[in-house]
N, C-alpha and C positions, 0 to 999 in steps of 0.2 A: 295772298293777303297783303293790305299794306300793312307797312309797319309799327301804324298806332293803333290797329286790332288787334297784337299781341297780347299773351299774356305773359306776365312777369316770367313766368318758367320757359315759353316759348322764346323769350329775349336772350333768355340767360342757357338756352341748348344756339341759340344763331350766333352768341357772341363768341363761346366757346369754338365753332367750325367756321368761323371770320365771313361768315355771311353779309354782314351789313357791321357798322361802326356804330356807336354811342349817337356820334354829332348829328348823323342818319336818322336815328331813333328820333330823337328830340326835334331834329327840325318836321319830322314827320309831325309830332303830336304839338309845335308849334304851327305849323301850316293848319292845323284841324281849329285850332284856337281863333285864327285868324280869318276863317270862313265860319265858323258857327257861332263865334261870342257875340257877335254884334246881334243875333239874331234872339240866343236863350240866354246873355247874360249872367253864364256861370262862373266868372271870375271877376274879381275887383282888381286887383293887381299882376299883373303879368311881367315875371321876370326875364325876358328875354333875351338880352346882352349876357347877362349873368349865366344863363343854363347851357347856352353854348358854348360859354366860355368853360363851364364845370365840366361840360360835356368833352371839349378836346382835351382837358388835363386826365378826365377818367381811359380815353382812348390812349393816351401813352402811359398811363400804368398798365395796362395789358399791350401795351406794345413792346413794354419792358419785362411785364414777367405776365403769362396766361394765368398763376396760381392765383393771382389778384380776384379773379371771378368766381374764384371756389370761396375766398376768406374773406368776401365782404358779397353777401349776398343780395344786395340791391345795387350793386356797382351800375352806376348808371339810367335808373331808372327813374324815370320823370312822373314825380307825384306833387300831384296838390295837397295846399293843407288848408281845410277851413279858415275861414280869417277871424277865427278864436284862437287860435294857437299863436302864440309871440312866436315872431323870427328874426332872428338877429340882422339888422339891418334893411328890413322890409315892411312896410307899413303892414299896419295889423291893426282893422277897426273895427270889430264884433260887426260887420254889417248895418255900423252908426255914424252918422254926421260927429256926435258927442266926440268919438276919437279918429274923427276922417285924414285928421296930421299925427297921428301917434306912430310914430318910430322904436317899437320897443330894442336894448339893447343888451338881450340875454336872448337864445331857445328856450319853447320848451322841453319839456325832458322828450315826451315824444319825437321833438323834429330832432332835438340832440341825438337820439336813438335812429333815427332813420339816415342823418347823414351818417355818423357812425359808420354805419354798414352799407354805406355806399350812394345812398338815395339823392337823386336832384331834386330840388322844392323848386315845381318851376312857375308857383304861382299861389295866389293868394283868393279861394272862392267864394262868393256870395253866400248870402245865410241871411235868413230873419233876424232882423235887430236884435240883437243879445241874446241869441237861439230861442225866439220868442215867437211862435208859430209853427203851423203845422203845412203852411203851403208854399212858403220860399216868399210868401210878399210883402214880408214885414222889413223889407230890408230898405233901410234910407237910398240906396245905392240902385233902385228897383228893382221890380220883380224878376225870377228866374224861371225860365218856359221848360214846358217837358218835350222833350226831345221828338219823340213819337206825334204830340199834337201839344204845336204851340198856342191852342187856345188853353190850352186845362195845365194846369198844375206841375210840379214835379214833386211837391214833398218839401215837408222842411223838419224840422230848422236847416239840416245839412243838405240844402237846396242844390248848390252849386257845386257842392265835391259830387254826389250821385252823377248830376247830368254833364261833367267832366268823363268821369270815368266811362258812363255809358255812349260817350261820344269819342271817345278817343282823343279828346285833349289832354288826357295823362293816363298812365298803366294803371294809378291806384291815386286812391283821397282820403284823405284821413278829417272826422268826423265826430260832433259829439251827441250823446244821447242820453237825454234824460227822461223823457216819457216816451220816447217814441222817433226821435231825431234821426235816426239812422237807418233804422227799420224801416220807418213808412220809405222814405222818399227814394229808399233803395226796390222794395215792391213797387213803387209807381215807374221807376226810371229799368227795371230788369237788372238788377245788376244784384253781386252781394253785397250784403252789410254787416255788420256784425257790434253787438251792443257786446263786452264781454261784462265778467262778475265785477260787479263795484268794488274796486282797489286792486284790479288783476293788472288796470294801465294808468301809469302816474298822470295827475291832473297838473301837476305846478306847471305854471306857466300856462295856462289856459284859463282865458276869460272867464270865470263864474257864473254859472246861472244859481244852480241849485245843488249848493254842497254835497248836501247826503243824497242825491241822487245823480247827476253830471257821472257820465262814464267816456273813454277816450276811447273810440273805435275806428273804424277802418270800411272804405270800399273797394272793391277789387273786382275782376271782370269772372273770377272761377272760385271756387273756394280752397284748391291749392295753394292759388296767390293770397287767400285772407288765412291759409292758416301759418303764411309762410313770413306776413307784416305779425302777427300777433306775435311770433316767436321773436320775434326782435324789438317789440315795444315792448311786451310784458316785464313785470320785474318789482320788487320791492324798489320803492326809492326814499334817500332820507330827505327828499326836499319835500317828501308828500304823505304828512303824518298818517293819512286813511290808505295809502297802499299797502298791501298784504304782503307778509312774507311768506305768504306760501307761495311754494317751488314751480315755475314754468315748465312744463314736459313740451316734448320735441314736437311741438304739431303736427310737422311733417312728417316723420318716421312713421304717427299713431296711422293717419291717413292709408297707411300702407298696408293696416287689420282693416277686415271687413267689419259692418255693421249687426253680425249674424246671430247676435242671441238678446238681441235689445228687445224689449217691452214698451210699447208707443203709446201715450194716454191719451184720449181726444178729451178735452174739457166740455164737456155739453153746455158751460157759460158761454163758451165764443161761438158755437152754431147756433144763434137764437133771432128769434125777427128783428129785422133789418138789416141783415148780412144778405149782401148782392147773392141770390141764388147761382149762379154762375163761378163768381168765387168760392164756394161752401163746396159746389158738385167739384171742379178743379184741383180741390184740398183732397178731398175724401177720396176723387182718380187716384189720386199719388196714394193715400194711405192705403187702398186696395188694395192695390200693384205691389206695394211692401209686404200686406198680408200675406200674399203669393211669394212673396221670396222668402217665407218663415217666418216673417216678427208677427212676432205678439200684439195684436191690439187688444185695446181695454176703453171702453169712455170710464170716466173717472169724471171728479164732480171738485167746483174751488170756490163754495156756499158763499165766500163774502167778496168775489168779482163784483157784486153789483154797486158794493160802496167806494168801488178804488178808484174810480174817474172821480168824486165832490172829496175823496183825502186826497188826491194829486193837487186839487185845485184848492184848496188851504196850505198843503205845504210847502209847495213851490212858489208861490207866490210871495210867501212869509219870508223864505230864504232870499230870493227875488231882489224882498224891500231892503233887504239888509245888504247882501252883494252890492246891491248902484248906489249904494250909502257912498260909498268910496268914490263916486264919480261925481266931483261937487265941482269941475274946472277949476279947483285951486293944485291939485298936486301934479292932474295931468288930466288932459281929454279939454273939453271946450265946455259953454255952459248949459247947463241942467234943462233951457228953455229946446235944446234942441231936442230931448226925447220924443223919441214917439209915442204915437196914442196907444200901443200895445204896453210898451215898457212902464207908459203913465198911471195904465190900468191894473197892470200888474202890484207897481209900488206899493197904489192905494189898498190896493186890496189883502195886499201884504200887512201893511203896516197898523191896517185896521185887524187883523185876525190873531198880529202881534200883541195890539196897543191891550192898559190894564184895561180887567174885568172882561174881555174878550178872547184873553190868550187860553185860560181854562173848556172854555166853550167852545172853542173852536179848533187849535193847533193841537193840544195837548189830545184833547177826544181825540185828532185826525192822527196823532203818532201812536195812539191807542190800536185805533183799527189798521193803521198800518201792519200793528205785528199780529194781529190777525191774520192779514191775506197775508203773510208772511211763514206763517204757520201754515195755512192752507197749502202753498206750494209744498212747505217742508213732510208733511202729510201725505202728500199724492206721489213724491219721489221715493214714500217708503213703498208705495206700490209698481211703479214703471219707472224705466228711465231717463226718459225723454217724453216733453209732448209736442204736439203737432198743430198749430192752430193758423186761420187766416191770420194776416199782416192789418188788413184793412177791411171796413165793411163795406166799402165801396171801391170801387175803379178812380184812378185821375178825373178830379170833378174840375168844374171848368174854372179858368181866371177869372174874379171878383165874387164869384155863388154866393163865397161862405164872408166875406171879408166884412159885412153888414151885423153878422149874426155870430158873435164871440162863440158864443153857448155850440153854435151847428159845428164851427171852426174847431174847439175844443173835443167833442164826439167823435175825431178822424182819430184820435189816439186809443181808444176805446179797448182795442184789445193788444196795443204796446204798454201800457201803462201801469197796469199790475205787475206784471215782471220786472218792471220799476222799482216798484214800490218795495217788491222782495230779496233787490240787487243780487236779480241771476242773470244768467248770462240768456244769450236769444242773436240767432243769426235770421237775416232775411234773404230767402232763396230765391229765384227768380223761377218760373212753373210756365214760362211763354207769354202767350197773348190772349184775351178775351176783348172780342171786337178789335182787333187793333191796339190795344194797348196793356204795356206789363201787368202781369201780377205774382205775388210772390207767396211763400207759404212761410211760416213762424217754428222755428225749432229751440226752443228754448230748454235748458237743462237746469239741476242742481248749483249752488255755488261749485266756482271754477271746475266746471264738466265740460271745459272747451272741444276738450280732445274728443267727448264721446258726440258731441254735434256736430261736429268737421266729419266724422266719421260716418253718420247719418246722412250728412247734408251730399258731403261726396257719393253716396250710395245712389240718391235721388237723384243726382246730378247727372252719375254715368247713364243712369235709366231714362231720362231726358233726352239727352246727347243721342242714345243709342236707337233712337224712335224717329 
């Protein structure tokens, strides 16, 4: 294998028996940067003087003492960070002309938590203007291609961390997801993703989309590697009044119980017309094969799925108009004319479902039925505990399809977007290839039930591997 197919654990058993060096590492999955960007455009900024340089200082602290690799658990490892995330010293422009020169000069708490523990940030990824889209082409900076067929799609908004990771331009990428961000574009690209529980990963310092929905997750190449980033980003923080203080368990330790007395729900909302039969038969293989290893299946029923795509689109939009309120090119970023037509429409639409005599009718009802489907999920975990659903109703559709047709564009989130709404958590698994191209399956739990979907998801994954 070269050495930017690794995974992070793979890295961290070669550095431990001096197989290859850090500098090794990095120039690897710079060499990979350097043949594929030009072609899928999954970075804006590329730190390259700098991660070498971070790279030979990490190689003589394990030249100095080996314990180094056991007490900083990313020691070395080359991750991208969406270009929502501030980084000290590195241009960071939400995927907009608006802030194409903004140098922010703090971290966020996330990248603060990943160098921490060792992590190089060796780049800055592509994304939908203001994680505004569902297919990576809303980005002033252009569009991001999917790896497998550069005519179709990768996924967005976290367009360019997915088709990083799934290329070997970096071990892992870190990602936001508010309806669907992380999820879809990790099912389109094969890779994991992981949305965790709203406030389980501090937001400060990450660009705003949509307050009460924006979650800070993670892509990885295995789900050891995504359970082994969440233990190190999760946390209460006090820079970020919506993080939780409830307690982080060891994701990796849980990892090492089997999955063997869990109850699996299939929601009968997400198998219904217009889900690619091919992706539905591919879900329900997997769910089989589980039946066969003892778990419980059950379908189970979540009655107000069908209103959670038009309350997504009231209440993100509303929040939306409010967040770029702050982007007026007086205190930073450039002027207002450079938005895009997505961000344009978004505003408006925002600010009208805000504005008087509209807010009742429209935002207020959509926070009504949000805690509805919010209930519904709370309802179905008093019966199973985990459910199983597609990611997408469709495969990688192709570049421009949907770009015309807001409404068709908006329907790719269709069954990410309620688990949104109910701020649970949801990992996207990768299940192989249909026709040539990824697809992945949706494991979503209870609030912070990380440990029991890492547990699951590793169950599927050995069962994959082992076929």
């Amino acid at each position: 294998m070269k050495l930017y197919q690794l995974t992070i654990s793979q890295v961290r058993e070669g550095l431990k028996k001096k197989e290859f060096s850090i500098k090794e590492l990095v120039s690897s999955c710079l060499e990979q940067i350097k043949k594929l960007n030009p072609k899928l455009n999954a970075f804006i900024t590329i730190c390259e003087k700098e991660v070498l340089k971070k790279a030979e200082e990490a190689d003589k602290k394990i030249r100095n003492s080996q314990s180094v690799i056991r007490n900083l658990p990313l020691l070395g490892i080359p991750i991208a960070a969406k270009d929502l995330f501030c980084t000290k010293g590195i241009k960071t422009t939400a995927g907009s002309k608006v802030l194409e020169n903004y140098i922010p000069v703090y971290d966020a708490t996330v990248i603060r938590k990943l160098k921490e523990a060792g992590a190089i940030i060796i780049g800055k990824t592509n994304c939908d203007a203001w994680a505004h889209g569902s297919s990576g082409e809303n980005s002033d900076f252009g569009p991001t291609k999917n790896p497998f067929d550069e005519t179709r799609v990768p996924g967005g908004s976290s367009s360019g961390s997915a088709v990083a990771v799934a290329t070997g331009m970096c071990l892992a990428a870190t990602g936001t997801d508010t309806g669907g961000s992380i999820r879809q574009p990790a099912a389109f690209c094969g890779v994991v993703g992981l949305k965790p529980t709203y406030g389980r990963v501090s937001r400060f310092g990450v660009v705003a989309m949509a307050s009460s929905l924006d979650c800070m997750g993670h892509f990885t190449k295995d789900v050891r590697d995504c359970a082994l980033i969440l233990r190190v980003t999760a946390g209460k923080d006090e820079k970020d009044a919506t993080s939780s203080p409830a307690p982080a368990a060891d994701y990796l330790k849980i990892l090492e119980n089997p999955a063997k007395n869990f109850k699996i729900g299939l929601p009968r909302q997400y198998f219904i017309k217009g889900l690619d039969k091919k992706i539905e038969e591919r879900v329900l293989k997997i769910v089989r094969l589980l039946g066969k290893r003892g778990l419980k299946i059950k379908e189970v029923s979540l009655p107000h799925t069908k209103y959670a795509l038009a309350t997504y689109y009231i209440i993100q939009p509303a929040e939306v108009s409010s967040n770029l309120a702050r982007y007026d090119g007086i205190r930073y970023g450039l002027s207002r004319v450079k938005f895009g037509a997505e961000a344009k429409r978004r505003m408006m639409l925002g600010t009208y479902t805000l504005s008087a005599g509209y807010y009742e009718a429209y935002y207020l009802k959509a926070m009504k039925v949000r805690t509805l489907i919010r209930k519904d999920f709370e309802n179905v975990f008093r019966e199973v505990d985990l459910l199983i659903t597609p990611v997408t109703p469709t495969l990688p559709f192709k570049l421009g399809e949907k770009v015309d047709n807001p409404l068709q564009m908006y329907l790719s989130d269709i069954l990410t977007i309620p688990p949104s709404l109910a701020g649970i958590p949801g990992l996207s698994l990768p299940l192989g290839k249909i026709d040539n191209l990824p697809v992945g399956a949706q494991i979503l739990g209870p609030q912070f039930s990380e440990e029991k979907i890492f547990q699951l998801a590793r169950m599927i994954e050995r069962e994959i591997n082992e076929k």
